[in-house]
C-alpha positions in Angstrom: 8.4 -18.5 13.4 7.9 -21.9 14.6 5.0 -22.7 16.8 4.6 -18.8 17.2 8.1 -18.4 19.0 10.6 -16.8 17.2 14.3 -18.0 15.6 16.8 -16.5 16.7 20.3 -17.1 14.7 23.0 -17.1 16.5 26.3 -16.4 14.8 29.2 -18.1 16.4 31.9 -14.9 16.0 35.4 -15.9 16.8 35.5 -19.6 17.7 38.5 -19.6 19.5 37.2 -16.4 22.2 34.4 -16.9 24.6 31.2 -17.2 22.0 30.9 -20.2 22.5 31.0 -20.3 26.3 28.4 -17.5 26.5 25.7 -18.9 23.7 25.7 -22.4 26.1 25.4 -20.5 29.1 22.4 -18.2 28.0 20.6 -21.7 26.4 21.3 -23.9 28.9 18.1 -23.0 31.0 15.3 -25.2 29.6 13.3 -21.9 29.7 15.0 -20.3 27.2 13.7 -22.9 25.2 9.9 -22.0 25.7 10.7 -18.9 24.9 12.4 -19.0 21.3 14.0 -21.3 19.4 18.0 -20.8 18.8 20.0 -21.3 15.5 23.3 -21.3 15.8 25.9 -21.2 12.8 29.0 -22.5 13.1 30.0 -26.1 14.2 28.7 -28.9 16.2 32.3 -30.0 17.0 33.3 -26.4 18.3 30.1 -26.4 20.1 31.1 -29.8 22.1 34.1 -28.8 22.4 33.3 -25.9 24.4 30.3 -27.7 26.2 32.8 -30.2 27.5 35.0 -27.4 29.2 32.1 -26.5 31.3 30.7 -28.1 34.7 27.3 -27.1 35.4 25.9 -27.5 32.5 23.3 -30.3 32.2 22.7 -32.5 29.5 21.7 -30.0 26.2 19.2 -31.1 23.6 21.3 -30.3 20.2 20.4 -30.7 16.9 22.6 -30.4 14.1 21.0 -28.9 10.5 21.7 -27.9 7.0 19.7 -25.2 7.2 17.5 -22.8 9.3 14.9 -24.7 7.5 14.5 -27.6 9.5 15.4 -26.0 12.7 13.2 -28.0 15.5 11.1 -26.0 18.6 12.4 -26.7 21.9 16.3 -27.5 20.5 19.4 -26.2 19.7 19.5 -26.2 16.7 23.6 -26.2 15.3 24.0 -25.1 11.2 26.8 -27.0 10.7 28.9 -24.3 7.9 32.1 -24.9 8.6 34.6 -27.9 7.9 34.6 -30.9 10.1 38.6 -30.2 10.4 37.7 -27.2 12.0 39.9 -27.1 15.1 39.8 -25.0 18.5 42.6 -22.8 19.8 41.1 -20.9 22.9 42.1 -17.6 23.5 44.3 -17.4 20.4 43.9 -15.2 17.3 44.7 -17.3 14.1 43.6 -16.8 10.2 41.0 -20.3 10.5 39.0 -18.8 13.4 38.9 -15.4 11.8 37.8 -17.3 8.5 35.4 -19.3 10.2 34.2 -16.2 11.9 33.1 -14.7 8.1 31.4 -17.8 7.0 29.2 -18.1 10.4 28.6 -14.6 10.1 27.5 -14.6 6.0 25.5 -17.6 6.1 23.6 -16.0 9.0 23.1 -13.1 7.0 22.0 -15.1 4.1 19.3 -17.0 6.2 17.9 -13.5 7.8 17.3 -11.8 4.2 15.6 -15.0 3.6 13.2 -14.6 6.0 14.6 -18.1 7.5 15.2 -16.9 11.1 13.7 -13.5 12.9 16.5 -11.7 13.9 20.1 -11.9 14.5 22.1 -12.0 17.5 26.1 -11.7 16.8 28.6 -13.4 19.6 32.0 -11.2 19.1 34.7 -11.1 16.2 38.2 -10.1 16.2 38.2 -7.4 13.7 42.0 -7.4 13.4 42.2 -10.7 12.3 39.3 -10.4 9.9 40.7 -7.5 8.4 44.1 -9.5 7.8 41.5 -12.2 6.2 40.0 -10.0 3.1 37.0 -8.9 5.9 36.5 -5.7 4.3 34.7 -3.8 7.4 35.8 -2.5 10.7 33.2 -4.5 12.4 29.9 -5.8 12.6 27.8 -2.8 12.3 29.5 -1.6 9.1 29.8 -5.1 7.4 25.1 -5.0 7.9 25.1 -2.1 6.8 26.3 -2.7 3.5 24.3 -6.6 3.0 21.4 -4.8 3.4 21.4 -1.3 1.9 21.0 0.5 4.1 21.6 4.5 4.0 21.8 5.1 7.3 22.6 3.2 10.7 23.6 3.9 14.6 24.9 1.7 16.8 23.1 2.0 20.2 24.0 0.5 23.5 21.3 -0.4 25.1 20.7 -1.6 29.0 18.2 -0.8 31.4 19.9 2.2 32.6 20.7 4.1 29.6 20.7 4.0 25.9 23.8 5.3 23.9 24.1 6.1 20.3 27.6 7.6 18.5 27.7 10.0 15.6 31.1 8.1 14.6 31.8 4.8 15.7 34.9 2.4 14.6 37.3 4.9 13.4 40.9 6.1 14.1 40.2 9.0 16.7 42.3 11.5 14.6 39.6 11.2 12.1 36.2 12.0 14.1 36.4 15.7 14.0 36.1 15.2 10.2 33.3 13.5 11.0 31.4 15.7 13.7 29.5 17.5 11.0 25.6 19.3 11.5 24.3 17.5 9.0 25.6 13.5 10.1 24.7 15.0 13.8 21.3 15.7 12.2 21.2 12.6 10.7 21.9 10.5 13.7 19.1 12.5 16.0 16.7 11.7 13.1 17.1 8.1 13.2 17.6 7.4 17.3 14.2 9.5 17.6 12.7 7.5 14.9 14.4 3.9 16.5 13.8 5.2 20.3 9.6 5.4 18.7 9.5 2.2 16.9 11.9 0.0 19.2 11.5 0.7 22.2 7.9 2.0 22.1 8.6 5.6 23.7 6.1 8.0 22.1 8.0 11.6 22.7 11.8 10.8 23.4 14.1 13.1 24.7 17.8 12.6 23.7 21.1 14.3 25.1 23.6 15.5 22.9 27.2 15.6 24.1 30.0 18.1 23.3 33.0 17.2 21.4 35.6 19.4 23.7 36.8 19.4 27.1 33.7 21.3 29.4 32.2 21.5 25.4 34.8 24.0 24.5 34.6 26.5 27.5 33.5 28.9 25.6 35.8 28.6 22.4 39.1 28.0 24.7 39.4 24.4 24.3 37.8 24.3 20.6 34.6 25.8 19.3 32.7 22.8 17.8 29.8 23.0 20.1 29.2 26.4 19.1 29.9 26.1 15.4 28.7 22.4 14.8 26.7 21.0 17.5 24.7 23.6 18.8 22.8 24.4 15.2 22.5 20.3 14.5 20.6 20.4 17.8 18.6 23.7 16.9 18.0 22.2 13.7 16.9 18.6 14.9 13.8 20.8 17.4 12.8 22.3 14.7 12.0 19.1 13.5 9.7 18.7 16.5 12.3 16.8 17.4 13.0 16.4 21.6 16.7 16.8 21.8 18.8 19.0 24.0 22.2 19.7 24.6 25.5 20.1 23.7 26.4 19.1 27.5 29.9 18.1 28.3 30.2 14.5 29.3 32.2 14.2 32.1 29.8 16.4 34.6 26.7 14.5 32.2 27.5 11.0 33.5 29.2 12.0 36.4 26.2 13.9 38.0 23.9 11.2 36.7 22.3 13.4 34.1 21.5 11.0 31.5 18.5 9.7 33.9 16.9 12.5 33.0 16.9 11.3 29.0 15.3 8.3 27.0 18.6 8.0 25.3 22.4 10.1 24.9 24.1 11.0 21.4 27.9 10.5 22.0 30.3 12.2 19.3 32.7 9.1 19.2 32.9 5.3 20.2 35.1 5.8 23.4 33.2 9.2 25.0 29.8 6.7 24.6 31.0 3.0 25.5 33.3 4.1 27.9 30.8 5.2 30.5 28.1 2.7 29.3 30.3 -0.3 30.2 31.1 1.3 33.2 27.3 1.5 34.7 26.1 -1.8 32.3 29.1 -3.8 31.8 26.9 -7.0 32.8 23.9 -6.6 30.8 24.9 -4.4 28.2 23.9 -4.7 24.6 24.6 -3.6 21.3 21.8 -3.0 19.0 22.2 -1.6 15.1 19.4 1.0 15.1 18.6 1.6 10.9 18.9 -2.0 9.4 15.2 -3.2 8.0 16.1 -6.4 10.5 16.7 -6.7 14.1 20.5 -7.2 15.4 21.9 -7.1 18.8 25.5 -8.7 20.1 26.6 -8.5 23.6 28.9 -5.5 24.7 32.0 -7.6 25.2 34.6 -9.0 22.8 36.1 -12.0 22.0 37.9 -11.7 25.7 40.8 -14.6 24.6 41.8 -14.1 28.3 39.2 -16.0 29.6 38.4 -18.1 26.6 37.9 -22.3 27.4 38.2 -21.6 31.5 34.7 -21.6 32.4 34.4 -18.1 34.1 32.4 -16.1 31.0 30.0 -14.1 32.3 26.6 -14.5 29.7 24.3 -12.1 31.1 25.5 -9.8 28.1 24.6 -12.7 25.8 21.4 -13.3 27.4 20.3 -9.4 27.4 20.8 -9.5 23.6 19.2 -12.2 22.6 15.8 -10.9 24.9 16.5 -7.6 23.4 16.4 -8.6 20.1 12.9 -10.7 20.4 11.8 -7.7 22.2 12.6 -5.4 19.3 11.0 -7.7 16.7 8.0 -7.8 18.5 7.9 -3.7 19.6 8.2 -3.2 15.1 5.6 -5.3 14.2 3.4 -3.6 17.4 4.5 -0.7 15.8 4.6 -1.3 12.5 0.4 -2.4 13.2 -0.3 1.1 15.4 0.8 2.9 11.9 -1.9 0.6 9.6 -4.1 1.7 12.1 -3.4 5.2 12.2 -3.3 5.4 8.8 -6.6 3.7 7.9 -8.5 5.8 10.5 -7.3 9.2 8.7 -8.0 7.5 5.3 -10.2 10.1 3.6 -14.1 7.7 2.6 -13.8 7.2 -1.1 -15.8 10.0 -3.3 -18.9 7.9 -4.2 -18.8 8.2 -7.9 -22.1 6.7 -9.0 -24.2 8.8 -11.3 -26.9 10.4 -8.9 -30.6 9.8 -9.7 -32.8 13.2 -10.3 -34.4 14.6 -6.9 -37.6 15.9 -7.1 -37.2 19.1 -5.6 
């Protein structure tokens, strides 16, 4: 932290999509400013570039670094990591902004393990073109996963409205029955409950569990996964005082408004869970990596090369992740000092083991 406020790293994601629109957008009120201090990795010449492209933007106090190091308190603060003959193509896919894209994203990475900035905030990728590049992962959450070890992870979408979690999330849709088993089901119940507590500061959370099957099967016609599958992971998950309910079936559960009635919703795939979410929080949706031992968020929009260098990106998205990760951090270490607590106050006293002087009875 500097000056008590905390660094947030930016990574840039795909320079040549609508990152950089939204990151200058979301800093350009000085009050973001007083509230944390940003560190963006990328490139000061992709950053002007884009800065020049918009109109209501006042003057911005930039500062262009090595490293997180000697990021400054009330700037924004550019890591310059990629080459000065960087160039900008906006709103096409091409190997260099893909390329870029991976170094932004690993020295970012690099800094966070180092304990150099507080948590992360990711602007969107093209995972096409980074796969085409030597990537290696289908996106974000998988690629953290894997820096930081860790065993398990969920990507929730997070607004005001509703929280979302998926038991599979960026595969081919042939291959998620393969992956709707009781115990990754299990699995995923165990650590929203555990993120929902720790997060978001919600002491008892209840969480919905969705059906797989049209009308969650109708009773074995349609398939009998809710039954066989989903059903026992949610029996098994109360057993482990553990508040969720379910399987419903997720057209009448959204439709009807039901997911008020929950802290948080466990989809089976990426499109039954996003697709709704983006429908009712579109603007101010986020994406948060519940499971990773630091704090990441990116908004809930791609790389949008459609409206890339036109001045019409929308970076309330940008703006709710960035919040939403500061947030976080600060609802952990809350947390994190409720447990010491806890734990010190049902700390047995230490047996006094001093030889005892002879009583005169």
């Amino acid at each position: 932290m500097i000056n008590n406020k905390l660094v947030v790293g930016i990574s840039q994601g795909d320079g040549n999509g609508i990152g950089y629109e939204v990151i200058i957008k979301s800093l350009a009120d000085a009050r973001a400013l007083d509230s944390f201090t940003p560190v963006i990795y990328g490139s000061s010449k992709i950053f002007g570039f884009y800065r020049k492209q918009l109109h209501d933007i006042e003057q911005l106090d930039t500062y262009v670094i090595n490293s997180a190091r000697d990021a400054k308190a009330r700037k924004i603060n550019i890591v310059n990591c990629l080459p000065e003959t960087i160039y900008v193509e906006p709103g096409q896919s091409t190997p260099e902004a893909a390329k870029s894209a991976m170094t932004a994203l690993e020295r970012a990475v690099e800094d966070l393990k180092a304990g150099l900035i507080d948590v992360l905030v990711t602007a969107p990728i093209n995972k096409r073109a980074m796969d085409k590049e030597g990537f290696g992962y289908t996106g974000h959450t998988e690629y953290l996963q894997s820096r930081f070890g860790a065993k398990e992870v969920c990507m929730i979408m997070v607004s005001e409205r509703l929280k979302i979690g998926v038991v599979t999330g960026h595969i081919p849709l042939k291959d998620v029955c393969a992956g709707i088993t009781k115990e990754n089901i299990l699995s995923k119940l165990r650590l929203m409950n555990e993120s929902l507590k720790k997060d978001f500061c919600i002491d008892r959370p209840r969480i919905a569990v969705l059906g797989l099957n049209p009308h969650c099967g109708d009773g074995g016609l349609l398939g009998d996964e809710e039954q066989r599958i989903i059903l026992p992971a949610v029996q098994a998950a109360q057993e482990e005082d553990i508040l969720a309910f379910g399987p419903y079936s997720a057209d009448g559960f959204f439709g009807l408004g039901h997911f008020a009635r929950y802290d948080a919703t466990l989809a089976m795939y990426h499109d039954q869970g996003l697709a709704p979410f983006k429908a009712l929080s579109f603007e101010d949706g986020v994406n948060f990596t519940a499971g990773l031992p630091y704090v990441r968020t990116s908004p809930d929009h791609g790389t949008a090369y459609d409206m890339a260098g036109r001045d019409i990106a929308d970076p309330r998205s940008m703006m709710s992740a960035i919040y939403t990760a500061m947030d976080i951090y600060r609802r952990r270490e809350a947390y994190a000092a409720l447990q010491k607590g806890k734990m010190k106050e049902q700390a047995p006293e230490k047996e006094d083991r001093q030889p005892r002087k002879p009583q005169i009875v």
